[in-house]
N, C-alpha and C positions, 0 to 999 in steps of 0.2 A: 832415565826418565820413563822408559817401557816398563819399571819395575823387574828389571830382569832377577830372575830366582824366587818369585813369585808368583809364577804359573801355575803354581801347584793350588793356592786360592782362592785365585780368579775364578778359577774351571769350577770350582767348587760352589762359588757365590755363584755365577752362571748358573748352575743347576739349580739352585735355591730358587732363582729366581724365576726359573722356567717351571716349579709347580703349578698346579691348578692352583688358586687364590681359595680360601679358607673362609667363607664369605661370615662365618662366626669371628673368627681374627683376621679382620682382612690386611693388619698390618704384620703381621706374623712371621712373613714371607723376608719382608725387610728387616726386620726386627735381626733374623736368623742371618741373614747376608750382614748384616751390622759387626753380629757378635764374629764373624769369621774374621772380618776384618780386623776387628779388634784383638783378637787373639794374634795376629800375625804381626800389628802393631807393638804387641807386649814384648815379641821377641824381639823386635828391630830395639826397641828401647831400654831392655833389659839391662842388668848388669853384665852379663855373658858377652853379651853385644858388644858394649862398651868395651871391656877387661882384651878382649881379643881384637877388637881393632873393626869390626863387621859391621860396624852401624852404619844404616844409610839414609841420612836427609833428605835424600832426593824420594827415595823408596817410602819413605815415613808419610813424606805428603803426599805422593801419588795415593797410598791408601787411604791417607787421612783424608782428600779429594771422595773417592768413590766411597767411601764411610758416609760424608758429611750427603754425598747422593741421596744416597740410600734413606736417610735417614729425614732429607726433605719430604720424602712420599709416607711420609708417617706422621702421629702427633706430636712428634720430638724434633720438632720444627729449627726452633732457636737453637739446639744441641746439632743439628744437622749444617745450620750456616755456621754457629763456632766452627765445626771441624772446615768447613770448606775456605773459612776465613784463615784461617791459622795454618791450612796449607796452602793459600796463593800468592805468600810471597815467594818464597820459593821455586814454586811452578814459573812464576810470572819471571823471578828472576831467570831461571834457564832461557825462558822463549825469547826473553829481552837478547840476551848472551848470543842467542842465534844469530842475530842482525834481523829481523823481519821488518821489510821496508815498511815504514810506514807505521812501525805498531810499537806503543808506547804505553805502557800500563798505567804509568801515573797520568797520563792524559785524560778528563774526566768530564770534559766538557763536551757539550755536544754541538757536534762537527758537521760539516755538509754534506758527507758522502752519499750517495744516492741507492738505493738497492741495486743489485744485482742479477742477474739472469741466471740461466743455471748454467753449469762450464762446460766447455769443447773438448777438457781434458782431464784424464785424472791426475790427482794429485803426489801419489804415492814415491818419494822419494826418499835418497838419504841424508845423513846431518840429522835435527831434531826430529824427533819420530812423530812421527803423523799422527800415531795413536794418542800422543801424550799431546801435543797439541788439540785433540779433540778433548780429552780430558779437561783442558783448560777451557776451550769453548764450552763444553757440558756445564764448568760451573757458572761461568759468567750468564748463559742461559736463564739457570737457577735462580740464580739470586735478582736478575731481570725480572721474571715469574714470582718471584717472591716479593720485592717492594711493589710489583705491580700490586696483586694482590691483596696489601697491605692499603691501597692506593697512594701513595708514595711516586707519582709519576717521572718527577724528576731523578730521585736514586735509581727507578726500572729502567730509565733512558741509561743511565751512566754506566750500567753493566750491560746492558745490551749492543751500546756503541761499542764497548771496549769487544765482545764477543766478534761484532761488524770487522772493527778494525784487523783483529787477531785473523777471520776469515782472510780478509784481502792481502796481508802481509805475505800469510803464507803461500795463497794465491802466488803473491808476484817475484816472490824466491823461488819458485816452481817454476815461473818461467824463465826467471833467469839461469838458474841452472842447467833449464834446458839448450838456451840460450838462443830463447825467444825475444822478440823486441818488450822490452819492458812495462809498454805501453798499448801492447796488444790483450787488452781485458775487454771485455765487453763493455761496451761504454752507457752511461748513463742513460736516463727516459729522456726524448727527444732527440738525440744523435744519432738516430739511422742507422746501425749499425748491421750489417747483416748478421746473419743468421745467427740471431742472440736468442738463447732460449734453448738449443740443440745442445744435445749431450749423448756421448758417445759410450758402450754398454757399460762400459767400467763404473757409470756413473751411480748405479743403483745402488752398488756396493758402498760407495765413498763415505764414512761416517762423518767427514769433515761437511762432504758437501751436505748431507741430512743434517747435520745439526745445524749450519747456516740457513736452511730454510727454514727450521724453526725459530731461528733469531730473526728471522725476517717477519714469520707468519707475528713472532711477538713483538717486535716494533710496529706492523700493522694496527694490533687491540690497542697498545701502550700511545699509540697516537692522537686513534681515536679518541678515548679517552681524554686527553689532555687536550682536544678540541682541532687540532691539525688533519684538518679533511683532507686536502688533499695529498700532502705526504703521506698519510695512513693509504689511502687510493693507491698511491704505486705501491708500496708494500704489498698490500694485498696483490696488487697486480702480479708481482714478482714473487709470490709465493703460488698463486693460480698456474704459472708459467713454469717455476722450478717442479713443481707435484706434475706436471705434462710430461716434462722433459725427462723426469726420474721414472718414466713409467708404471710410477707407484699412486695409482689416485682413486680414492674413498668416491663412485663415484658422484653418488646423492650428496656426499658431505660437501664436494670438489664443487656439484652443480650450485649448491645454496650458496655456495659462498661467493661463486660468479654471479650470483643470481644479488648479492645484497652490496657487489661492485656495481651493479649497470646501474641500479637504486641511486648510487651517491650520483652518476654521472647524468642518469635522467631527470631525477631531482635539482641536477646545475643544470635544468637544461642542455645540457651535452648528447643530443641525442640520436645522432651519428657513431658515437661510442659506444651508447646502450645498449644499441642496435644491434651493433657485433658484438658483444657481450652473451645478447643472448643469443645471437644466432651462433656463438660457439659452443651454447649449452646445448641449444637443439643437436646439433648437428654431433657430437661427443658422444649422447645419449642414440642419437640414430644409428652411430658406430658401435654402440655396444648393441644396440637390439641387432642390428645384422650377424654380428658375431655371435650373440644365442641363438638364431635362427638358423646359422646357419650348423650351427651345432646342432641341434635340434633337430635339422635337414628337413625344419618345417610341417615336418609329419605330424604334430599334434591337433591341427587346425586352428591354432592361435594365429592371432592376425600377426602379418609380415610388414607391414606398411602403415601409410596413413598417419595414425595414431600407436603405433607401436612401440614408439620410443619412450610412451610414458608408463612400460611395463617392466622398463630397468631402473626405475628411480623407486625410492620411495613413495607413499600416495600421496604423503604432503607435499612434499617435494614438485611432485607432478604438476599437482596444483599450483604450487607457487611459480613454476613457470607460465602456465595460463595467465595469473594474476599479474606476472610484472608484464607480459605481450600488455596487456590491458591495462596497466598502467601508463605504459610509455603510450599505446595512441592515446589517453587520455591525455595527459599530459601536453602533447603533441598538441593536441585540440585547445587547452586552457591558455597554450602560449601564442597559439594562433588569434584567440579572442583577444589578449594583451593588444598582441602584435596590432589586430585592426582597430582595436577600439585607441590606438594614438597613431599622431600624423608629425610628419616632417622629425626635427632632428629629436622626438621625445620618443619614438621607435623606441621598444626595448632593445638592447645587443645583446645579442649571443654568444657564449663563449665557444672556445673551440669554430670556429668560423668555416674552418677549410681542413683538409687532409693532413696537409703541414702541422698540422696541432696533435696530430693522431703520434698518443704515447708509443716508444718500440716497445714497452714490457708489455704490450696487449698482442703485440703479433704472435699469436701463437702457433709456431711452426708446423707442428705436427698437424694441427686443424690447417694450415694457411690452403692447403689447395681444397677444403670444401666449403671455405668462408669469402664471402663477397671482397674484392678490394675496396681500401678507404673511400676510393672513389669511387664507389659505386654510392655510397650511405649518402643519406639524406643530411649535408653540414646547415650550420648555422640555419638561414631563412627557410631555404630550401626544408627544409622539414616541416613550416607552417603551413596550415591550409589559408586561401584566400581566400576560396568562394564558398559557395553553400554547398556545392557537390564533391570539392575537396573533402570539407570535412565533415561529409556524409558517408567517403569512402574511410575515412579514420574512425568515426561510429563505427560501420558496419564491422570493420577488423576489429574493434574491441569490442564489443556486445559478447560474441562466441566466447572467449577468451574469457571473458568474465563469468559466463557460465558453465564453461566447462571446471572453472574451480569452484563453482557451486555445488558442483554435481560432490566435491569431497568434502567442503564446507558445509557442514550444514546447519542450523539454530541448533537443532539437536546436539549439544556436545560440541560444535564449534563458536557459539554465541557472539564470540567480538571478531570473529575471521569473518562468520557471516553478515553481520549487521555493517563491518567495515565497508566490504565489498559491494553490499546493497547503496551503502550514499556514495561510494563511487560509482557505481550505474545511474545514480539521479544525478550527479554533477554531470553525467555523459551528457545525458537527455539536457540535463540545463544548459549547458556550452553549444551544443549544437542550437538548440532554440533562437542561441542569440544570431546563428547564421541565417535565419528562415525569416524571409521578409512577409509571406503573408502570416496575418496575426491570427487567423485558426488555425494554421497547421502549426504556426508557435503554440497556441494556447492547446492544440490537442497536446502535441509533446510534453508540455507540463503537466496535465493530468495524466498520462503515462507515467512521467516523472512521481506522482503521489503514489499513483495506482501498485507502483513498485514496491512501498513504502507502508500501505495499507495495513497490510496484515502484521507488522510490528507495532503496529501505535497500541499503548496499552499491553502490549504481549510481554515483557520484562517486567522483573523486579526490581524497582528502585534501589532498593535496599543494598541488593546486589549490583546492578547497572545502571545507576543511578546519571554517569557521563553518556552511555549510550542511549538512557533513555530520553535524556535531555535533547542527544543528538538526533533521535527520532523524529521527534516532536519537532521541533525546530527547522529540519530540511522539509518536513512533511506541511509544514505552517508556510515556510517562503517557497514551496512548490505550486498551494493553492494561491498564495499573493500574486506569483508571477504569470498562473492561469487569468486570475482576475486583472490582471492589468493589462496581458495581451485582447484578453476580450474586451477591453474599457476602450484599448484604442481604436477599433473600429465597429463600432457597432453596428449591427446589419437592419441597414431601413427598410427593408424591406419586413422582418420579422423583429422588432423591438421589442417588445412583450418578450421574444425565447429569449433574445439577448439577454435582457435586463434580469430575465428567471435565472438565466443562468452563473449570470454574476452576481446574484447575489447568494445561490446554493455556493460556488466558490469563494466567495467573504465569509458564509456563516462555518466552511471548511476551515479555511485559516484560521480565523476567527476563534474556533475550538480546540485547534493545535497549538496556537499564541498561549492560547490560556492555560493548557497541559504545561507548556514551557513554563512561563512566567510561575504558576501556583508551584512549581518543585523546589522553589527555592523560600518555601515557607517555611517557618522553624516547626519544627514535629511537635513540639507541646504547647504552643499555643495558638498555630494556623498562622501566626505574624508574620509581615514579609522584616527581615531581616534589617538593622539597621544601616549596613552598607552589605553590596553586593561583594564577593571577593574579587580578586584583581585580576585574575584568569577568566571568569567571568562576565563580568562588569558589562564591558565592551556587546556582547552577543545579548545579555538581556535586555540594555537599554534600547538597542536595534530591534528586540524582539519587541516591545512595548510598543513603542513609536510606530512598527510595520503594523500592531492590532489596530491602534487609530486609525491612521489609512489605510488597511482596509473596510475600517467600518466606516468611514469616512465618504470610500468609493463604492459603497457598498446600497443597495435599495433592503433592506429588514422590510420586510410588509407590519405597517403601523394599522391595523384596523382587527375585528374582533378576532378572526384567525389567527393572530400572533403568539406564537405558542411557548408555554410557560419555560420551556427550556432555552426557546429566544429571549426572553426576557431575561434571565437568568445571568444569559451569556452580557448580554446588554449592560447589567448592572455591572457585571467585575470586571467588564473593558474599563466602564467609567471610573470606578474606584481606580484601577492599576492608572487610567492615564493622569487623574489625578495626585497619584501616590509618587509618578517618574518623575512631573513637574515637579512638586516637593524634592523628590530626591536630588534634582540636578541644583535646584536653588541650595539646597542643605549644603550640598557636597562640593557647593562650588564648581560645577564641570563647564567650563567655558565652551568646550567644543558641541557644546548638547543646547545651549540657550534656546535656539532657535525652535528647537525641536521641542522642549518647554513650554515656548509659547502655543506653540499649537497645537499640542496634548492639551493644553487646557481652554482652548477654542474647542477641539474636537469631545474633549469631556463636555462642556455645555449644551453642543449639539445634541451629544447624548440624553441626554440629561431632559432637554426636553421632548425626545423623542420615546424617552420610558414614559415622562407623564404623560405623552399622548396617546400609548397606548395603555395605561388604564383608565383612560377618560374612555376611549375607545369602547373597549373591556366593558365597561361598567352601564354601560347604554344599552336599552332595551335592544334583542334582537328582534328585526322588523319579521 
């Protein structure tokens, strides 16, 4: 199954394949390892062959195997799986023949086995040859990556379990040979297992164990994909943790990819998990900057500290560590407002609650003595702020954070990284607001919240960013609503006249962002609003409409000859749109909107006579 007599080939395809790439034929390389193969094929199949007794089945498929390789990484795709198909019965039969606990090629269903850690020992033994077994896992790999591909999720699972199971089989012949207990494998996520994830020097070398981490990293995609979160999550986990233990790790690629685990886990609220997620990106990244520094022996004058660590990543990368710290306290913050704004048993829960919940594939051994213990992290509640100072100290840690990925984000060339991260800093400012019981310093925080927001309104092309500029408009529109409404509820008796100035400079704000929103969904040729809103949609414009009534509603417009023509203006196509939403909800039937109906078309009449008032107004001598 080693192809013995064959070596003379191999070495040859080897080199082939160790060229610089041909970037004019970049399949060239494969093409040339194809055809060696094939020639060595000719001989095993020949007549000579036959006539003398020298043919080898077993040898035909192992090349037909590394042929059909070869020849995946090219356009000869289909010609690539024939060969690898038409050598894996074969193959599959020898490794059956072995005994491999556990491992059953026509098995095809998918099974519970859980990922893996990376192993405590190598694997390299006699009986079926390891190489040839890796062979086998190489293809099932393949052809995993290839129906995936295809999206085909269901056939990429069925070759990738078989690859799984082929791993562990040989796994646990390894240890019985050695005559280890049977049952001493590193055990699943959530079984505690010590020191799973260690791997001992041999490990770097093991093609068996590299290829299982790549059947791992592609059960991860192949997961996701097919909608299973949180299986894809340990995947990933277990392939974060084997690229540790292999001492082999990309390490910007290694950091982004921990970095779009804590995502799925602060996203479930999980945010005890996150936490250490990314305090093992920091802290990875802080060990390699020591290691350049110290290499260095710091004589350059590059900083050593502090901010050092984001001088080994890529820039983006860098950033996007800033971006997920400022995510997770945001988030932190938005669950907190859940959390206070219900009582008694309507409480959100939290998953992950306590330490005991903490996955083993995240203990990352090698980081474990510079990363906090589980219990140290903030589980379940314990992570929510209560008061206004809580989570004022969650603000404060995410503002920096958010701008320090600004400083790489920029509108310039970064346009949806930047404008994204900008309505995450007004949802900051908005969440905190809801903590702050006096209603100016709520209402300054909202116009903070716009003031942030400002200089995009109008600065994109629809054409181009037509979702972002919607989204502009729109946070920029219920930033001044919720200025004007913090100011509505307590108005200062003392200065009434500012008050009232000033809520309605923040209605005529809104009021003109409402409208930015609302007119974008006019049809381009003839200015019409659209006969239904679409379905992704729907929901946010009819909210946006109904928010322009109330606040024109709550709003004082000066009706007298001052009133100025672009007030007026705005006046007129509030009216129109709140008349056009009633129609719309009656037309469309929307039972949850009735209400809201009715009083768009109260609040259009108000209008209505408050435009004729001011051209009577208007139209009167001035004294």
């Amino acid at each position: 199954m080693e192809a013995p007599g064959h070596e003379s080939v191999i070495d040859q395809v080897k080199e082939v394949l160790s060229r610089p790439v041909d970037e004019s034929q970049p399949y060239k390389h494969w093409y040339d390892a194809s055809d060696l193969l094939q020639t060595e094929l000719d001989k095993l199949r020949g007549p000579g062959a036959l006539r003398d007794g020298t043919s080898d089945p077993e040898g035909v498929a192992w090349l037909m195997a590394q042929q059909g390789l070869c020849l995946l990484e090219t356009d000869l795709r289909h010609q690539g799986e024939a060969c690898i198909l038409a050598a894996l019965p074969r193959l599959e039969l020898r490794a059956e023949g072995a005994g491999l606990p556990g491992f059953s090629p026509s098995q095809s269903t998918h099974h519970e086995q859980q990922p893996q850690s990376a192993p405590t020992e190598h694997l390299e033994v006699s009986g079926v040859g390891h190489k040839a077994i890796a062979v086998l896992q190489r293809c099932y790999n393949a052809l995993g990556a290839l129906w995936s591909e295809r999206g085909e999720l269901e056939s990429a699972l069925m070759w990738l379990n078989k690859a799984e199971r082929l791993y562990h089989g040989q796994r646990k012949r390894v240890l019985q040979q050695k005559g280890e207990n049977k049952d001493s494998l590193p055990s699943p996520p959530g079984s505690g297992a010590e020191g799973a994830g260690q791997a001992d020097p041999a490990y770097a070398g093991d093609v068996l164990e590299a290829g299982y981490t790549l059947t791992v990293f592609s059960l991860a995609q192949v997961h996701a994909h097919a909608g299973s979160k949180e299986q894809s999550a340990l995947y990933c986990a277990a392939t974060l943790q084997r690229q540790l233990a292999s001492g082999e790790v990309q390490l910007s690629e290694w950091v982004q990819n921990c970095l779009q685990l804590s995502a799925y886990y602060v996203n479930a609220s999980a945010f005890a998990i996150g936490q250490y997620l990314l305090d093992a990106v920091q802290r990875i990244a802080q060990v390699e900057a020591e290691k350049k520094r110290q290499a260095l022996d710091a004589s350059d004058g590059q900083a050593t500290g502090g901010e050092a660590w984001t001088r080994v990543l890529d820039e983006d990368v860098a950033a996007n560590v800033h971006l997920a710290w400022g995510k997770l306290y945001l988030y932190r913050l938005v669950a907190s407002l859940a959390y206070m704004q219900q009582s008694g048993s309507q409480k959100p829960s939290l998953p992950y609650p306590s330490p005991e919940h903490f996955p083993d594939l995240l203990r990352f051994p090698s980081l474990s003595h510079l990363l906090p213990s589980p219990e140290e992290l903030p589980w379940g509640v314990s992570a929510l702020a209560t008061t206004f100072e809580a989570a004022r100290d969650l603000f404060n840690a995410a503002i920096p954070r958010f701008n320090a990925a600004l400083e790489y984000y920029k509108l310039d060339g970064w346009v949806t990284e930047y404008v994204t991260t900008q309505l995450e800093v007004s949802n900051l400012y908005r969440v905190l607001a809801a903590f702050e019981q006096d209603p100016k310093r709520c209402a300054a925080m909202h116009k903070l919240r716009a003031s942030r927001l400002a200089h995009l309104v109008g600065a994109l092309n629809p054409q181009h960013y037509l979702g972002l500029s919607r989204s502009i408009d729109l946070e920029t529109a219920n930033a001044w609503r919720d200025h004007v409404d913090a100011l509505t509820d307590k108005l200062d008796s003392k200065a009434p006249n500012k008050s009232s100035k000033a809520i309605a400079e923040g209605a005529r704000a809104a009021t003109h962002s409402y409208t930015r929103f609302l007119n974008s969904f006019r049809k381009e040729d003839a200015g019409q609003m659209p006969d239904r809103i679409d379905a992704d949609n729907e929901h946010f414009f009819l909210m946006a409409a109904f928010n322009l009534g109330r606040v024109l509603h709550r709003s004082a417009l000066r009706v007298d000859q001052h009133t100025s023509e672009s007030d007026l203006d705005i006046m007129v196509q509030a009216y129109k749109h709140l008349h056009w939403i009633a129609d719309y909800v009656r037309r469309h039937k929307i039972e949850k909107m009735k209400q809201e109906a009715s009083m768009a078309e109260q609040l259009a009449s108000l209008i209505a006579e408050k435009i004729d008032l001011s051209k009577k107004v208007a139209s009167m001598p001035k004294k």
